[in-house]
Structure formats: structure tokens, C-alpha cells
C-alpha positions as CSV (number, residue, x, y, z in Angstrom):
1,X,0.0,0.0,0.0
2,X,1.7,3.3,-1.1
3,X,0.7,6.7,0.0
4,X,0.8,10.4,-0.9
5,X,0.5,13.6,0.6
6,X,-2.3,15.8,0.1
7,X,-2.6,19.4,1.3
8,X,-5.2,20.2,3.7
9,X,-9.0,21.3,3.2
10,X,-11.9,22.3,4.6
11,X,-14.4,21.4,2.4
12,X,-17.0,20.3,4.8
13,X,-20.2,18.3,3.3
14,X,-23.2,20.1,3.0
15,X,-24.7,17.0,5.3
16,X,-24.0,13.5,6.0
17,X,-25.4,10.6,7.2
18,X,-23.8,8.8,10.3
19,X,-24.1,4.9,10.0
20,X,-23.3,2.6,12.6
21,X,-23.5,-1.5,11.8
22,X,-24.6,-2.2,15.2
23,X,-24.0,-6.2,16.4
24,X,-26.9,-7.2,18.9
25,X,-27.8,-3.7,18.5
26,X,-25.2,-2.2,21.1
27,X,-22.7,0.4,21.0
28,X,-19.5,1.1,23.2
29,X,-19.9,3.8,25.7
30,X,-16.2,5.3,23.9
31,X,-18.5,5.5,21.0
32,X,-21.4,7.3,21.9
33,X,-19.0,9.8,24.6
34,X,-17.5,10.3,21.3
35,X,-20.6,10.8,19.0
36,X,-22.1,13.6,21.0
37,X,-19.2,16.1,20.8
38,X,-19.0,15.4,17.2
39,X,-22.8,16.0,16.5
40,X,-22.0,19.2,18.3
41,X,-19.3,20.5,15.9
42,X,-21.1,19.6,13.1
43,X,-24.6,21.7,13.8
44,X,-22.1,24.9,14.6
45,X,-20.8,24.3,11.0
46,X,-24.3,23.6,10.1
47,X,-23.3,20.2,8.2
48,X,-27.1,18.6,7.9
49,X,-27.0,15.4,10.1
50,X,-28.4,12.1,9.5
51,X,-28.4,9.0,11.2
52,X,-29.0,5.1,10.6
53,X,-28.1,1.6,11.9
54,X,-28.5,-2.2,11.6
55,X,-28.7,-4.7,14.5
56,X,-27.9,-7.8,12.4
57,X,-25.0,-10.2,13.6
58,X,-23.1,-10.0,9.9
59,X,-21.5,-6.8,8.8
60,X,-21.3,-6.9,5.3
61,X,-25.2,-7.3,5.0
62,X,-25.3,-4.3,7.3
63,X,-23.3,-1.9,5.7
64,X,-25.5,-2.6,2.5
65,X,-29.1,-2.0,4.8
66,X,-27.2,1.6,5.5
67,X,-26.1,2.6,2.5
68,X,-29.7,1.6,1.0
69,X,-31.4,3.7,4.1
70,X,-28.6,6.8,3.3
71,X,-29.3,6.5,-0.6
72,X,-33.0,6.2,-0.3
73,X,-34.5,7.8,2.6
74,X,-32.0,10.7,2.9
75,X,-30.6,13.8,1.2
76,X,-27.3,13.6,2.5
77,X,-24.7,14.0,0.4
78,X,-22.3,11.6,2.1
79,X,-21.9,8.4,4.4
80,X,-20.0,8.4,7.4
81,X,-19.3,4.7,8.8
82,X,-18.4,5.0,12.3
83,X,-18.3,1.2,13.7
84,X,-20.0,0.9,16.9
85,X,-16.5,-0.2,18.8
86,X,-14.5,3.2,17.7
87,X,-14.1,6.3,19.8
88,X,-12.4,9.4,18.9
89,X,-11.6,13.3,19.0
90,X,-14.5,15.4,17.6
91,X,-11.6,18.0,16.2
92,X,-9.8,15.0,14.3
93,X,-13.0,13.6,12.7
94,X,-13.9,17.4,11.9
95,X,-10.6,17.8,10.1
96,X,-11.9,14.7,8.2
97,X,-14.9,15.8,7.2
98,X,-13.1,19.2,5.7
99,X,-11.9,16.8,3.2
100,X,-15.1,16.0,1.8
101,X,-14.3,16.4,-1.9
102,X,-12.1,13.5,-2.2
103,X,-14.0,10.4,-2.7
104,X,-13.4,8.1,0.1
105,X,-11.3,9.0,2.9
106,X,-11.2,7.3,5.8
107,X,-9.2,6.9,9.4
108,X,-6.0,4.1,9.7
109,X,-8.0,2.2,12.6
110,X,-5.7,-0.4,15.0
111,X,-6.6,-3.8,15.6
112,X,-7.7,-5.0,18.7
113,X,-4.9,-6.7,19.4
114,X,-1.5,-5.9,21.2
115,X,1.8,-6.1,20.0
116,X,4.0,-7.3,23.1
117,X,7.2,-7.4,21.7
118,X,7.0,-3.9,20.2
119,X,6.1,-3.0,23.8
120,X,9.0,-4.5,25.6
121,X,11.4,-2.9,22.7
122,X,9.5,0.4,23.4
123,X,10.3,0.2,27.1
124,X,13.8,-0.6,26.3
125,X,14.2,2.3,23.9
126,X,12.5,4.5,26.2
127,X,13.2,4.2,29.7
128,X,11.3,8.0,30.4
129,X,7.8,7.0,28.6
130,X,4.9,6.5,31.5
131,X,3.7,2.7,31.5
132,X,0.5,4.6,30.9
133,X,1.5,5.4,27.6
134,X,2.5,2.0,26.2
135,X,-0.6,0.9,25.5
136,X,-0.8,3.7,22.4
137,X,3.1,2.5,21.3
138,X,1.8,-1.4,21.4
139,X,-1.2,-1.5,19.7
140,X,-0.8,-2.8,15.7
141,X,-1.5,-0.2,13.8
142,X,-2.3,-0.3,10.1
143,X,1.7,1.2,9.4
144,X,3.0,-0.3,6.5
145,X,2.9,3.8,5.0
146,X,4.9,6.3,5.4
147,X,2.7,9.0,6.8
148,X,2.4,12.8,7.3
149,X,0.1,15.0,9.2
150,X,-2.1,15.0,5.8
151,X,-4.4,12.9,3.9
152,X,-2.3,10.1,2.0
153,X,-4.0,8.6,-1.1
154,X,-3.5,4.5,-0.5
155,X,-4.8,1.4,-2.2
156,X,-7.4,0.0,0.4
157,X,-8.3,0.8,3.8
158,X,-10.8,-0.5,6.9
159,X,-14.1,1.3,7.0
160,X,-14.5,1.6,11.0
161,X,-14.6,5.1,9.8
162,X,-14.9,6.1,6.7
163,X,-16.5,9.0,4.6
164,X,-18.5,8.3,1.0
165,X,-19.6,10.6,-1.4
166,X,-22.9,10.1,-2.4
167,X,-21.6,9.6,-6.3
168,X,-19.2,7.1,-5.4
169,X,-22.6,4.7,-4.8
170,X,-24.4,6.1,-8.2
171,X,-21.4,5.4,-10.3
172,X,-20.5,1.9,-8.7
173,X,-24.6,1.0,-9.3
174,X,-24.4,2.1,-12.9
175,X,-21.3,0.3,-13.0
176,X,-22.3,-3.2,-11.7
177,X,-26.3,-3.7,-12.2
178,X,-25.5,-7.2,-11.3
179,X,-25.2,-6.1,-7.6
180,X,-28.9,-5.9,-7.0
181,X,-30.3,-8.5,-4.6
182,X,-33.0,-10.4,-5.1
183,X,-35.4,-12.8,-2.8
184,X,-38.2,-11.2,-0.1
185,X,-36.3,-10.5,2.5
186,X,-35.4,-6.8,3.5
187,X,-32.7,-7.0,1.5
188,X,-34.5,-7.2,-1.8
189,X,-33.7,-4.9,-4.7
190,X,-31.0,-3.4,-2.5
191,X,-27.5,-2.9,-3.6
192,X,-24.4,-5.3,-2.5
193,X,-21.8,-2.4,-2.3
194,X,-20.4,-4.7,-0.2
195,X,-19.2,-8.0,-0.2
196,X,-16.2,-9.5,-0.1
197,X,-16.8,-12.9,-1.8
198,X,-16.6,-11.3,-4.8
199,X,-13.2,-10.7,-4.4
200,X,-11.1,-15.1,-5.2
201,X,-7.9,-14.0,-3.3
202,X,-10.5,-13.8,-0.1
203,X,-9.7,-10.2,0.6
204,X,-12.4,-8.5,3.5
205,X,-15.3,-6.5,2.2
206,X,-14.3,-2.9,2.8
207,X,-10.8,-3.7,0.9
208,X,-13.1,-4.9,-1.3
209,X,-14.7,-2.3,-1.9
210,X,-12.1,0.1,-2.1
211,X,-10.8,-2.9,-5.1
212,X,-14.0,-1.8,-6.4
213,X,-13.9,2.4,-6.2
214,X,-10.7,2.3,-7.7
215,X,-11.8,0.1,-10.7
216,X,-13.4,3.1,-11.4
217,X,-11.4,5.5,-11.3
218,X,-11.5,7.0,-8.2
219,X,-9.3,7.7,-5.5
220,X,-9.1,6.6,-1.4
221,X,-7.5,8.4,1.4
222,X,-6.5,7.5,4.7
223,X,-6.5,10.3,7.9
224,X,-3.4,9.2,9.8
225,X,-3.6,12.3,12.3
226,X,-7.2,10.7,13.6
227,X,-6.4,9.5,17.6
228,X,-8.8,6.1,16.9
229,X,-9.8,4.2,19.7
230,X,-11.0,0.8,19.0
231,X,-12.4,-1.0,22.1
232,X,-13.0,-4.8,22.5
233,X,-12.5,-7.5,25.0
234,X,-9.0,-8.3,26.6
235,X,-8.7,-11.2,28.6
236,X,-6.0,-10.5,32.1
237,X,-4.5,-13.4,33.2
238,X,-2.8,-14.3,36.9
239,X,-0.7,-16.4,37.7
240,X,1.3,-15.6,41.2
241,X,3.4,-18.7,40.7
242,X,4.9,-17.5,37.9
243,X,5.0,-14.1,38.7
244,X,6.0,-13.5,42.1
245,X,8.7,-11.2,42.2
């Protein structure tokens, strides 16, 4: 994945449409302590605000029920995917959001996973950090880039937060009429934007999808200045046997 800097923008949308793929229909607190500060900046830039989920257990049939609600029962003129696990500073997302006439843009969300031996070389390399702070230095980010305090144009990137222009979904439509499901269900005459299985080399849906974008020939940004929290379950063991000191 190669990157490139852009210069900055404020380009804010005129309004967008917040969607959250909700599993069991629950959201972190992180996320919603984080969603009400950002709904605040955006009214005092009056950016029109609109706002949708889905309570399925799969996510790729979920992202397609919000893009169908954002296409079909709003005006807004983007999609925001903010994953109901992610929590984050309203000024970072704002700056995101000034970059609203690229595409896709989108933040370089961590995995919610540890990597220990980055943290025990950390701690060796710097003997004046606060244990507090090795947390942030040992989660794996998504860092293969070089990156800049700028949007960088990459290849393919998560969508725990990601921003859409409306277009994007009218051109991949006309481009792919093939996408529209059929059956009863709620997901009749609805649009796969998303789904991975298209995809042989088993790549995940919003790689997929950015596969699919670019086809077209348009262009993906990441936000590497975005301070992304993604919370999930950590499991502490003890053992005072083995760790008696």
C-alpha cells in the first residue's frame, strides 16, 4: 500500500449521514461519549445530520441495509461509517470531514490486538515513557505507509470510519447492475456495495470495496492524524506462581 501527501482542506459536506453496523444492537460507551461532541461541531458548522443503523449479527449485509437507508431515505450528500466499537476526538473527525471532496477518505483504525514485543522494545528504547503510555506504542497499527500530518492517497483501507460521497454509490450502481439483490427479505432490490466474496484471493469486504472504487477511477485516502480508539475484550491473566517477584 503506497501513500501520498495531500494538502489540507476544509471542504465540509453540506450533510451527511452517520451509520453505525450495530451487532446485537449495542454500541460502546467510547462511541457514543464520542458521538455527542461530534454531533455538536457539526450543527455549529451547520453540516445537515443524519443518522442510521443495523442490529444484524453480519457486517457486510449491514453496511449494504445503510447505505440503501442513506441512498433512499436521505438527502445527505455523504456516508459516514463510524463502527460501533471506535471512539475518537471530535476536532480530528472534523478535520476529516473538511476533506469532503475527495471520494473516500477514511481513518487508519488499529486492531484490537497488542503487540508485546513492540512493547518490551519500546520500554527498552525509552526508559522516560509513562507505563501509561505503552498501550498507544503497542497496539498494531495499520503502518506499513509512510505517513504525514495529511491525507495520503492509499490502495485499500478498513471502514471503522470512513467518509462516502454520495456519487461514489451512483457510479459503482451504474457500474455493476448485477449487484442488486434479489429474494423477499429486507434485503430485496438493494445494492451489494459490499461483499467480499466477490473478491477469489478472499480479501475483506471494505478492501473490497475500495478494489471496487478504484476500478473506477476513483481515488481513497487514509487520515493518519485521527487518535482512533477501537475497544473490544481483553482477557488478564494471573498467575502468582509465575510471577511472584
Amino acid at each position: 500500500m503506497e501513500g501520498t501527501a495531500m494538502r489540507e482542506s476544509r471542504n465540509f459536506p453540506r450533510s451527511v449521514c452517520i451509520a453505525t453496523p450495530a451487532y446485537e444492537g449495542t454500541c460502546k460507551m467510547s462511541y457514543v461519549e464520542s458521538l455527542l461532541p461530534l454531533v455538536i461541531q457539526m450543527m455549529r458548522q451547520n453540516i445537515g445530520i443524519h443518522f442510521t443503523t443495523s442490529k444484524g449479527a453480519l457486517v457486510v449485509p449491514g453496511r449494504n441495509l445503510c447505505v440503501d437507508y442513506f441512498l433512499n431515505r436521505t438527502d445527505a450528500s455523504h456516508l459516514l461509517f463510524i463502527d460501533n466499537d471506535m471512539s475518537w476526538r471530535a476536532t480530528d473527525l472534523m478535520r476529516m470531514l473538511g476533506h469532503s471532496d475527495r471520494d473516500v477518505i477514511a481513518a487508519m483504525c488499529p486492531k484490537k490486538e497488542y503487540d508485546w514485543e513492540r512493547i518490551a522494545k519500546i520500554a527498552r528504547e525509552r526508559p522516560d515513557l509513562p507505563a501509561s503510555a505503552l498501550p498507544l506504542y503497542g497496539v498494531k497499527q495499520v503502518n506499513n505507509i509512510p505517513v504525514y500530518d495529511d491525507i495520503i492517497e492509499v490502495d485499500g483501507i478498513g471502514t471503522g470510519m470512513m467518509l462516502i460521497r454520495r456519487e461514489v454509490f451512483d457510479a459503482l450502481r451504474l457500474a455493476h447492475p448485477d449487484w442488486i439483490q434479489g429474494g423477499t427479505g429486507v434485503h430485496k432490490n438493494t445494492v451489494a456495495y459490499f461483499g467480499g466474496v466477490r473478491n477469489t484471493d478472499g480479501i475483506s469486504e471494505d478492501l473490497a470495496f475500495c478494489a471496487d472504487v478504484r476500478a473506477l477511477g476513483k481515488r481513497v485516502y487514509a487520515c493518519p492524524w485521527l487518535r482512533i480508539g477501537h475497544t473490544g475484550n481483553h482477557e488478564f491473566v494471573g498467575h502468582p506462581l509465575s510471577t511472584n517477584m
